[in-house]
C-alpha positions as CSV (number, residue, x, y, z in Angstrom):
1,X,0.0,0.0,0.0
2,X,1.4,3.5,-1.1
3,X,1.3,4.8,2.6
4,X,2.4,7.9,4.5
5,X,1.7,9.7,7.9
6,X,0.4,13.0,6.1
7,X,-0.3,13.8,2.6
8,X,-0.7,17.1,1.4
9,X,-2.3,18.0,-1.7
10,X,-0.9,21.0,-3.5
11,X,2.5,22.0,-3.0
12,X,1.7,25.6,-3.7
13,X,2.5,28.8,-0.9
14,X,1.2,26.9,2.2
15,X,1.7,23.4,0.8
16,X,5.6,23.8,0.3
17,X,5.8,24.9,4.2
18,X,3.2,22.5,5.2
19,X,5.3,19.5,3.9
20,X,8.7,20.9,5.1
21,X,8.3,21.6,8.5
22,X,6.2,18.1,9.1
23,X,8.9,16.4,7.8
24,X,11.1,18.5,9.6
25,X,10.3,15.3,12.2
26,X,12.4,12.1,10.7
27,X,9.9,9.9,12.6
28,X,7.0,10.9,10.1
29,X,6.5,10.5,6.7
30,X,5.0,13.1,4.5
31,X,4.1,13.4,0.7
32,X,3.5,16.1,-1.2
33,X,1.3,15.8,-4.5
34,X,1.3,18.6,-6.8
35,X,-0.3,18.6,-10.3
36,X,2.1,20.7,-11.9
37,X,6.3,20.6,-13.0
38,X,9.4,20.9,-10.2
39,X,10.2,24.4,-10.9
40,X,13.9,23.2,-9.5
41,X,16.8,24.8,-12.0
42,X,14.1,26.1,-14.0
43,X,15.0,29.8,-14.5
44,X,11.6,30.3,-16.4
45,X,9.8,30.4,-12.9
46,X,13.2,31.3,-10.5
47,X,14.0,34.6,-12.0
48,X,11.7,36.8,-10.9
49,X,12.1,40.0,-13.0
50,X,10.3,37.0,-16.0
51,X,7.5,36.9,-13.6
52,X,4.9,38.4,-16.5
53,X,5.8,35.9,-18.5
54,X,4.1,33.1,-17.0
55,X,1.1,35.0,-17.2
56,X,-1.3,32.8,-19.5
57,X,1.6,30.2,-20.0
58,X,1.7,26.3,-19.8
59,X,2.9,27.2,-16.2
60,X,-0.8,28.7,-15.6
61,X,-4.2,26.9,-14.5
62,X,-5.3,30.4,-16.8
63,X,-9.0,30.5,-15.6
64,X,-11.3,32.7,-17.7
65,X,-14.6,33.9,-15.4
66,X,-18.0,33.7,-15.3
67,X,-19.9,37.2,-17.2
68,X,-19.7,39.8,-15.2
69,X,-22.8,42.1,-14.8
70,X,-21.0,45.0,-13.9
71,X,-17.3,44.1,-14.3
72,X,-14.5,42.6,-17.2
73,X,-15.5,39.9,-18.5
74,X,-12.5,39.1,-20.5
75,X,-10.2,39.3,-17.0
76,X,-8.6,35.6,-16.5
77,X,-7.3,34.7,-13.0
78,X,-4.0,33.2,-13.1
79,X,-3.0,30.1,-10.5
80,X,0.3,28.7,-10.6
81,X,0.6,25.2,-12.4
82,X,4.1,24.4,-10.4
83,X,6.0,23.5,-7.4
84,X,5.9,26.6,-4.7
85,X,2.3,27.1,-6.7
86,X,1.6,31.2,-6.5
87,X,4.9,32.0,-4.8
88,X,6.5,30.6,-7.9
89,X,4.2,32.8,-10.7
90,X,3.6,36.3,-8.8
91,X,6.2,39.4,-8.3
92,X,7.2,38.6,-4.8
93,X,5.7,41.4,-2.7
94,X,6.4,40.6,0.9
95,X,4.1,41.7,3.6
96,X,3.4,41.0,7.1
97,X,-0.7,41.3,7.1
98,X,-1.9,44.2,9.2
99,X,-2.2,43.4,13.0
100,X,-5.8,45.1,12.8
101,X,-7.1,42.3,10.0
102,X,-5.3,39.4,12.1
103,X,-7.3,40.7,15.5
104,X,-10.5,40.9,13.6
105,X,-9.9,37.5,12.4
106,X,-9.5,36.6,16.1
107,X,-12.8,38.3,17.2
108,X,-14.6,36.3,14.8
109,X,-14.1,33.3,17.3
110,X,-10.6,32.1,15.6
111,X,-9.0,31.6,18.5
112,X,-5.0,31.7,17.8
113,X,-5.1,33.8,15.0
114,X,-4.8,37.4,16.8
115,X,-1.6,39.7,15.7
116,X,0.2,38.2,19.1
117,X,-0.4,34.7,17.8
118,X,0.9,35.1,14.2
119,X,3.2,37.4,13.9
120,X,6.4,35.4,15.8
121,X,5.2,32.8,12.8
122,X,6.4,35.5,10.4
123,X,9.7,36.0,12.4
124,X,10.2,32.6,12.1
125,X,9.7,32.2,8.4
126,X,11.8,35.3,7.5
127,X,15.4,36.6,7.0
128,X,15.2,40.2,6.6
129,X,17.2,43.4,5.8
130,X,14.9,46.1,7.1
131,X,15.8,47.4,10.5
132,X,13.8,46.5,13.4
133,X,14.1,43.9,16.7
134,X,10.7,42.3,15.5
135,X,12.2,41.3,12.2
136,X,13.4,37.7,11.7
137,X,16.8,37.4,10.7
138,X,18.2,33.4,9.7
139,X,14.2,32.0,8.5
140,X,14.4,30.4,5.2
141,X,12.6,33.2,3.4
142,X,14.8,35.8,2.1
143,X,13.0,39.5,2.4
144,X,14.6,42.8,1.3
145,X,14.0,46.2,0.3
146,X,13.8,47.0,-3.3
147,X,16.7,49.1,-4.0
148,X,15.7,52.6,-4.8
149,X,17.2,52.5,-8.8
150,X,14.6,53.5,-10.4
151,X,14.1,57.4,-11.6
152,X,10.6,57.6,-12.8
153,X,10.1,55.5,-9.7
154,X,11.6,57.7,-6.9
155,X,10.1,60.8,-8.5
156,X,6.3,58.9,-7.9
157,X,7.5,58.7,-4.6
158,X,8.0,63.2,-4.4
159,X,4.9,63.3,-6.2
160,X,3.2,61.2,-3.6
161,X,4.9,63.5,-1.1
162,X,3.8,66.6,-1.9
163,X,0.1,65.4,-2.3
164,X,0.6,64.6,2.1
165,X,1.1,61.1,0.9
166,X,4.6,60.8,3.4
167,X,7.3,58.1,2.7
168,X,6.5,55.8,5.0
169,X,8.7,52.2,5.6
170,X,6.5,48.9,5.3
171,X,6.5,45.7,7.4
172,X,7.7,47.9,11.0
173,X,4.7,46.4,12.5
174,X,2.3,49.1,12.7
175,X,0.2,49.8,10.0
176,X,0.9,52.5,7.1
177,X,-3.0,53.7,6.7
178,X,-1.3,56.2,4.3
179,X,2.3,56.1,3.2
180,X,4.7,55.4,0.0
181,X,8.0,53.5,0.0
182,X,9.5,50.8,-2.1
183,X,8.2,47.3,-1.4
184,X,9.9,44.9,0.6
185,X,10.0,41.3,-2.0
186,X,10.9,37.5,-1.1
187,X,13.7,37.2,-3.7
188,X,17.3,36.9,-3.3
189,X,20.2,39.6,-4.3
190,X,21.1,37.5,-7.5
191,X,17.2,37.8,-8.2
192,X,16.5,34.6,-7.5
193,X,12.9,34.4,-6.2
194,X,12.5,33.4,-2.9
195,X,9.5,31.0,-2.8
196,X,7.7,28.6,-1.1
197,X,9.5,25.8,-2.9
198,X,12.8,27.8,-3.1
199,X,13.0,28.5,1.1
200,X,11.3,25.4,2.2
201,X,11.6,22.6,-0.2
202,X,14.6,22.8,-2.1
203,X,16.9,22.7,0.2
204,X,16.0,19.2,2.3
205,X,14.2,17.3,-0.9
206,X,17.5,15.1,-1.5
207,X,18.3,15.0,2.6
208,X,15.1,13.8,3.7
209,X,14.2,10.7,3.0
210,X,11.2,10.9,5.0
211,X,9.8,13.7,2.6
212,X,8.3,12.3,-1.1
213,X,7.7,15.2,-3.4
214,X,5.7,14.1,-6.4
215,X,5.1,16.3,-9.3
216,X,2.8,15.9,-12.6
217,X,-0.1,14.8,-10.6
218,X,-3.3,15.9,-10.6
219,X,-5.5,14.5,-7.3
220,X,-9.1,13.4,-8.7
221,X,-10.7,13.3,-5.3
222,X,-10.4,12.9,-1.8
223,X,-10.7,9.4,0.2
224,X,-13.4,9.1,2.9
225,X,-14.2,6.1,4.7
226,X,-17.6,5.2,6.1
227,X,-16.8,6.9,9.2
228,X,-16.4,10.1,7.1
229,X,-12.8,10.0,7.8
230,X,-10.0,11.2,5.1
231,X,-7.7,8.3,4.5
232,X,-6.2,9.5,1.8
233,X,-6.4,10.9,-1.9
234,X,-6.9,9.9,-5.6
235,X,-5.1,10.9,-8.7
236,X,-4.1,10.9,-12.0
237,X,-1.1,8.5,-13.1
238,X,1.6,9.7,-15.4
239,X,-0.3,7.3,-18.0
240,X,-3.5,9.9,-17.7
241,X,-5.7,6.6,-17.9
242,X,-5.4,4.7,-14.4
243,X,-6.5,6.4,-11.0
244,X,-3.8,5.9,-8.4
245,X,-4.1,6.3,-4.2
246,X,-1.9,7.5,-1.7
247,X,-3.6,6.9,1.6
248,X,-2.7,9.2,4.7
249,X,-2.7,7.4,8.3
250,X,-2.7,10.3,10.3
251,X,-3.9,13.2,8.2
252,X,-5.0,14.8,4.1
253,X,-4.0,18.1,4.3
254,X,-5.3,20.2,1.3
255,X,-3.6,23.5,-0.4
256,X,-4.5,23.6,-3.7
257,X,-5.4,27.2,-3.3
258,X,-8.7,29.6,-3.4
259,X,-10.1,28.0,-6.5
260,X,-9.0,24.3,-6.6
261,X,-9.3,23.6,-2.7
262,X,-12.9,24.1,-2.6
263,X,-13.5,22.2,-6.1
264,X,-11.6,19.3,-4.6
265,X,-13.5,19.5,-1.5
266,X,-16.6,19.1,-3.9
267,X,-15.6,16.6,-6.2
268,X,-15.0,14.6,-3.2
269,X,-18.7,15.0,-1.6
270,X,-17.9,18.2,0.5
271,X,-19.8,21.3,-0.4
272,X,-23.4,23.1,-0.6
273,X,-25.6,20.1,-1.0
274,X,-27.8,21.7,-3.8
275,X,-24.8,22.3,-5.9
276,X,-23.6,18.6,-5.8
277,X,-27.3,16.9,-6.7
278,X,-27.2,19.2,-9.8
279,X,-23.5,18.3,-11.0
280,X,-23.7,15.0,-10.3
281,X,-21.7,14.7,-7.3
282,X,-22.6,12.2,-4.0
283,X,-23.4,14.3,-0.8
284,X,-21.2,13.4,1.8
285,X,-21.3,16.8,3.9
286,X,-23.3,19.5,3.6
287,X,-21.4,22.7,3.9
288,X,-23.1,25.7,2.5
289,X,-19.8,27.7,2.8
290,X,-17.7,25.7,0.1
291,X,-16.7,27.8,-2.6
292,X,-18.8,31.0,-1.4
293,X,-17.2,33.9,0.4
294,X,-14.6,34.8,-2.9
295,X,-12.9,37.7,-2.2
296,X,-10.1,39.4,-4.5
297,X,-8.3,42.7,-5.0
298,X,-10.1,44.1,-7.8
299,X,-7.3,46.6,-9.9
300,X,-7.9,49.6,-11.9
301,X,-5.1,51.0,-14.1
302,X,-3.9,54.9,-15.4
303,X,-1.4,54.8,-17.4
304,X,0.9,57.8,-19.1
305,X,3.6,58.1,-21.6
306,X,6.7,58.8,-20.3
307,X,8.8,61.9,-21.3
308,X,11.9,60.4,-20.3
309,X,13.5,56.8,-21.1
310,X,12.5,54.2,-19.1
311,X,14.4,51.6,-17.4
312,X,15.3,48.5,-18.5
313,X,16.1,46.3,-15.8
314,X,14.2,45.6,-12.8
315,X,13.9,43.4,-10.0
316,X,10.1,43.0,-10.6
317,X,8.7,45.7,-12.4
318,X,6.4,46.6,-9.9
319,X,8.8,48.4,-7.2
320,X,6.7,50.8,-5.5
321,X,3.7,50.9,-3.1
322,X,1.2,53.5,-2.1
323,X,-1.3,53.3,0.4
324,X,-4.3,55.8,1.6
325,X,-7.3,55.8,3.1
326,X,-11.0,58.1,1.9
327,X,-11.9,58.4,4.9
328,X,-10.3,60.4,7.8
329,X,-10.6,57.6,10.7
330,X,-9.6,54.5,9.3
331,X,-7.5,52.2,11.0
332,X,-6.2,50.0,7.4
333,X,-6.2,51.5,4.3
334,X,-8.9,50.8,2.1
335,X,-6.6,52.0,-1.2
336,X,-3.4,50.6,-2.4
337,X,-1.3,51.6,-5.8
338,X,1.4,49.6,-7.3
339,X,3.8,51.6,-9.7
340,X,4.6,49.9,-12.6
341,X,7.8,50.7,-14.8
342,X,6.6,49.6,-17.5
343,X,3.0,50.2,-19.7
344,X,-0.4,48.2,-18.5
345,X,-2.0,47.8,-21.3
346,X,-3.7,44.2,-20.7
347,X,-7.1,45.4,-20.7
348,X,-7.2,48.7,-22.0
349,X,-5.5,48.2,-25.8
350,X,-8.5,45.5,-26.9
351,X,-11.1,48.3,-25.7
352,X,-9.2,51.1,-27.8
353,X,-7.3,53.1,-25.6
354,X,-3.8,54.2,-26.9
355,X,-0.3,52.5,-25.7
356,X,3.3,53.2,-25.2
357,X,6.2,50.8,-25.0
358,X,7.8,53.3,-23.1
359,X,4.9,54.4,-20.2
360,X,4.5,53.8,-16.6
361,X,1.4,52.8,-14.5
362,X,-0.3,53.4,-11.5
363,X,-3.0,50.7,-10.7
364,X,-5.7,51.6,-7.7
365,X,-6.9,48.2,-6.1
366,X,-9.5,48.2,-3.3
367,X,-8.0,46.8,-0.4
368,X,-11.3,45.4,1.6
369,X,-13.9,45.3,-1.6
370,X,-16.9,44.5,-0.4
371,X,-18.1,42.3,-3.3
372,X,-18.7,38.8,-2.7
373,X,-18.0,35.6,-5.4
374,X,-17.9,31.8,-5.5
375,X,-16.6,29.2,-7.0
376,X,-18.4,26.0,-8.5
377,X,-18.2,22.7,-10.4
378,X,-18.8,23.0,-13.9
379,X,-19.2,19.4,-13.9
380,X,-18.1,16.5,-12.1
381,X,-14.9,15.6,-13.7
382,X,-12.1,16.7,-12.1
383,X,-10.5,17.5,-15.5
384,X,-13.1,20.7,-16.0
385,X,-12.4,24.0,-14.8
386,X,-14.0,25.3,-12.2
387,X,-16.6,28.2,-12.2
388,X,-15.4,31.2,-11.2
389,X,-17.3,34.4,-10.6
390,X,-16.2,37.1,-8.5
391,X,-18.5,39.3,-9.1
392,X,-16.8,42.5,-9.4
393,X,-18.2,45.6,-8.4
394,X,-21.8,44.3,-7.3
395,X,-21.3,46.1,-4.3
396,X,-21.6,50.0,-5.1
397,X,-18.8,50.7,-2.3
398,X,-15.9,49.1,-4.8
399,X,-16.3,51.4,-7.8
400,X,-16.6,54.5,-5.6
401,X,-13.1,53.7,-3.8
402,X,-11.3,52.6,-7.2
403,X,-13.1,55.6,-9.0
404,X,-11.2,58.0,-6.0
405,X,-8.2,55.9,-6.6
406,X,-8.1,57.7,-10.4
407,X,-8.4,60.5,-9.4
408,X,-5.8,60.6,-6.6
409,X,-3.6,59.4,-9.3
410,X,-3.6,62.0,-11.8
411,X,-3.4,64.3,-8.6
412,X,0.1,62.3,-8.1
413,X,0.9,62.7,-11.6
414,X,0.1,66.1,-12.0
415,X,3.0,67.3,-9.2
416,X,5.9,68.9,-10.2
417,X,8.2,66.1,-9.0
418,X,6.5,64.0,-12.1
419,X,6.7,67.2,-14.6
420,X,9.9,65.4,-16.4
421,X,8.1,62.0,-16.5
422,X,4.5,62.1,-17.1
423,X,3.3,62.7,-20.4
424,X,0.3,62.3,-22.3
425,X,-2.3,59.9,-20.2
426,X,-3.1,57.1,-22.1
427,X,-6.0,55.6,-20.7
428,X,-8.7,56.5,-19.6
429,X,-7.5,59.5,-21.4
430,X,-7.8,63.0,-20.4
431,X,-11.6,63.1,-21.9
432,X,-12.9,61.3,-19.3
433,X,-13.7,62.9,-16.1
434,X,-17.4,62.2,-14.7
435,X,-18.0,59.7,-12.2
436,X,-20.0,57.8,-14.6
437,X,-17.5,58.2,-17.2
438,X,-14.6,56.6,-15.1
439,X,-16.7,54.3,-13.8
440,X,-17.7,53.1,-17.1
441,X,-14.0,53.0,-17.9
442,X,-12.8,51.1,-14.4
443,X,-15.8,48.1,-15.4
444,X,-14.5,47.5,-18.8
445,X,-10.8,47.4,-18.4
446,X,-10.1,46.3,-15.1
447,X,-7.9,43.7,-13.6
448,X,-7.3,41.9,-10.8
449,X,-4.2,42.0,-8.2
450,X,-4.5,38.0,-8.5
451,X,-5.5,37.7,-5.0
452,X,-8.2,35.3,-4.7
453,X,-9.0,33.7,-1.3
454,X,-11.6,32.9,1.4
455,X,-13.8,30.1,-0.2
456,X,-12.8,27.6,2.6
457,X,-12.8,30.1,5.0
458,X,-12.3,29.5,9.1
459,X,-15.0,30.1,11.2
460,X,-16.1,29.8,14.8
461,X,-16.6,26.1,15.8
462,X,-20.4,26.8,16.0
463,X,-20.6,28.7,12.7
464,X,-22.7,27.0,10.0
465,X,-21.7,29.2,6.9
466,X,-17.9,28.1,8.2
467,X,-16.6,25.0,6.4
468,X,-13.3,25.2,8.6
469,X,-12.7,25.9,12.2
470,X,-9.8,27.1,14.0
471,X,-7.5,24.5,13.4
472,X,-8.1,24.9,9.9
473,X,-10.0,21.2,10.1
474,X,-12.9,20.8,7.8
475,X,-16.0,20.9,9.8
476,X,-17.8,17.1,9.1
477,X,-15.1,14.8,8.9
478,X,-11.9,14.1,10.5
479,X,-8.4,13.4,9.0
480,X,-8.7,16.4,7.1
481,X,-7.2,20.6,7.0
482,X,-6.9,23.2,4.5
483,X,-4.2,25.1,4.6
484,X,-4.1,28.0,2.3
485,X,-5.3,31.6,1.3
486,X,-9.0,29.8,0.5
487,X,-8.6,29.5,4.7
488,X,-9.2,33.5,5.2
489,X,-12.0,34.6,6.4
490,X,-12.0,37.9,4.6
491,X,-8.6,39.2,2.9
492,X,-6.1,40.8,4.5
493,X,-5.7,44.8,3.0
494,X,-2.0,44.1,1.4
495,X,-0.2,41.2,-0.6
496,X,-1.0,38.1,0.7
497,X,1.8,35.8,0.0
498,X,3.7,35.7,2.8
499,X,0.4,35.6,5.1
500,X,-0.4,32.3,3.2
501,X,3.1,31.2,4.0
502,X,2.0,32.4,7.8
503,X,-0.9,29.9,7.4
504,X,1.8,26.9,6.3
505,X,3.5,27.2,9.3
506,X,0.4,27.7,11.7
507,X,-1.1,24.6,10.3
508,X,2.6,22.4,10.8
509,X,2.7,23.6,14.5
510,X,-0.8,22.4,15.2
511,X,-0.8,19.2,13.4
512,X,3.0,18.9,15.1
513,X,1.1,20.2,18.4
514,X,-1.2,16.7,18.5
515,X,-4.3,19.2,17.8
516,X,-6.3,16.4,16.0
């Protein structure tokens, strides 16, 4: 029998630490199935200024959405086909969460999960160059501060100063409501992203023996018994014709990530019963909160031509944050920009607007949208995408912060400290100033920060909608966690990697903890 003490399912941004620090115990046995290639030696995925390139690629799950009534339709969602899963595919922008999102996730009844609790898990994961006594210094995820090279970038940054935006340093531990600096990323000097798979598996796949890392292999469904316990998991075999199982004797734990965990978790019988009758699928547990509760970081773009040469070489592309809050008493920002070096013309050239190969961005994404999604079978094989449908902007609140967000950004790029860099604006175009008229603009051309997560979200023990409790075990049956950014409850107000990294370890120490 192909046996182990814990198998985890996706070795993604939590799966990668999941698997590590379990088998960090030589007396256990762990594997680690993921569906796509080892990214090991494979500069395609480890140099992280060709980040954009995967974007679409064989390296992608690439999942269109559902038609959106008052959003882009044509906006795909892009999940990571490969070891270290997101950390492997996105631009390595490193922040702690805010301590006010991680205590709010605590006063929702998730007990462990206040600021106090988590953040000595983020000292433990990191080795970083800002200053500070709270930082982490030898973890096995490299974070530093992009160097401050670029000159279209550090004049965004006087611009943003003398609208009152201050520069402000991320990641000291107390929130920047309203502040610019460069980004802190997970990547290595030699620019060498520094993911999941990079920190935490690569270094200890050929040393533990303990550890099985299997790539290329898609899990079909999960194993329960009659007792509704998870003994193990289903997949694919390299031949793509014979189902295979690895059975688990302690524990299945599942990080395929916002969109896959909960369609596992429904091809396998777990999920809102209705849903499963009409695909097809056997009810094992009914759990109305499987694949609801989709949240994401809807973005917005501006874009101008730039007067002066742009550079050429980056670490990312994406160097530069800026955060703010509308409204005067906020404790978290509810707007964040990213500065892009580079023209953002992904959704805006099919719809008309003009481009530049030599432009730089600005992209407005609401930090705590209010809209709600899901995500559903579209049938019962496991080879079909899932349905996903965020449903951008049904909540009135989204628009009116990304609409401010424009604005505020051609206040930015109207400063002097920008005179020598922003030209013409390229889209939306200086023609279009009425609410309605950006509004119009933001629905049809919009992206996404590729942040989606909380459709397996944790809940109080004694909340219903919840399909998780606090030890991230799925409510119904026993043998089984999920242990990823589909975990959230609602999503954090910044970049999100490294909190799902957060969640990796959390779940290790109370599996390792004997919290059954």
């Amino acid at each position: 029998m192909d046996q182990f003490d814990y198998v985890v399912v996706g070795g993604g941004t939590a799966g990668s630490v999941v698997a590590s620090r379990l088998s960090e115990d030589p007396s256990v046995s762990v594997c680690l199935l993921e569906a796509g290639p080892s990214d090991l030696g494979d500069d395609n995925i480890l140099r992280l200024n060709r980040w954009m390139w995967l974007l679409e690629s064989g390296y992608d799950w690439d999942y269109p959405i559902e038609r959106q009534e008052k959003g882009n339709s044509f906006l795909r969602h892009a999940r990571a086909k490969v070891l270290g899963g997101c950390s492997s595919h996105n631009s390595c922008i490193a922040f702690w969460a805010p301590a006010e999102d991680l205590d709010a996730w605590a006063a929702m009844g998730l007990d462990g999960w206040s600021a106090a609790d988590c953040f000595p898990l983020y000292q433990r994961l990191e080795d970083n160059d800002a200053p500070g006594d709270h930082h982490g210094r030898g973890g096995p995820v490299r974070i530093r501060t992009v160097p401050p090279e670029d000159p279209c970038g550090r004049a965004v940054l006087a611009a943003c100063e003398e609208v009152g935006i201050p520069i402000a340093p991320f990641n000291t531990g107390t929130t920047v409501v309203r502040g610019a600096n460069w980004f802190q990323i997970n990547a290595r000097e030699d620019g060498t992203r520094c993911s999941a798979s990079v920190a935490y598996l690569h270094p200890v796949m050929d040393s533990r023996p303990n550890l099985e890392v299997r790539t290329g292999l898609q899990a079909k469904r999960l194993v329960l018994d009659e007792n509704l316990r998870c003994t193990g998991v289903d997949y694919l075999s390299p031949d793509l014709i014979r189902t295979l199982r690895v059975h688990a004797r302690r524990e299945v734990i599942v990080s395929c990530g916002a969109i896959d965990t909960p369609k596992l978790l429904m091809l396998s019988g777990i999920g809102p019963a209705g849903h499963l009758r009409e695909t097809g699928v056997e009810v094992l547990v009914d759990s109305p909160g499987v694949g609801g509760n989709l949240q994401d970081h809807p973005e917005g773009v501006i874009m101008w031509n730039a007067e002066q040469p742009m550079i050429n070489t980056s670490t990312q592309w994406w160097e530069i944050g800026i955060f703010t809050a509308t409204e005067p008493d906020l404790d978290r920002p509810d707007l964040m920009f990213h500065y892009g070096a580079m023209p953002f013309d992904l959704n805006t050239y099919r719809r008309g607007y003009p481009t530049s190969e030599n432009a730089f961005s600005l992209t407005p994404n609401v930090t705590r949208a209010r809209s709600r999604g899901t995500v559903r079978l579209a049938t019962r094989d496991f080879r079909d995408k899932a349905r996903v449908d965020p449903r951008y902007f049904t909540d009135a609140y989204d628009i009116d912060i990304m609409t401010h967000g424009l604005l505020l950004a051609r206040k930015i790029a109207a400063r002097p400290a920008l005179a020598m860099w922003a030209g013409a604006e390229l889209a939306p175009g200086p023609d279009v100033h009425s609410s309605n008229e950006l509004a119009a603009y933001i629905r049809e051309t919009h992206n996404t920060v590729y942040h989606p997560a909380c459709t397996v979200r944790m809940g109080a023990p004694d909340d219903p909608d919840a399909p998780l409790d606090p030890l991230l075990r799925v409510k119904g049956v026993t043998g089984l966690r999920v242990a990823d950014g589909s975990a959230m409850p609602y999503l954090i107000a910044v970049n999100p990697c490294i909190t799902t990294m957060m969640i990796g370890e959390k779940c290790a120490d109370m599996i390792k903890q004997g919290r059954p």
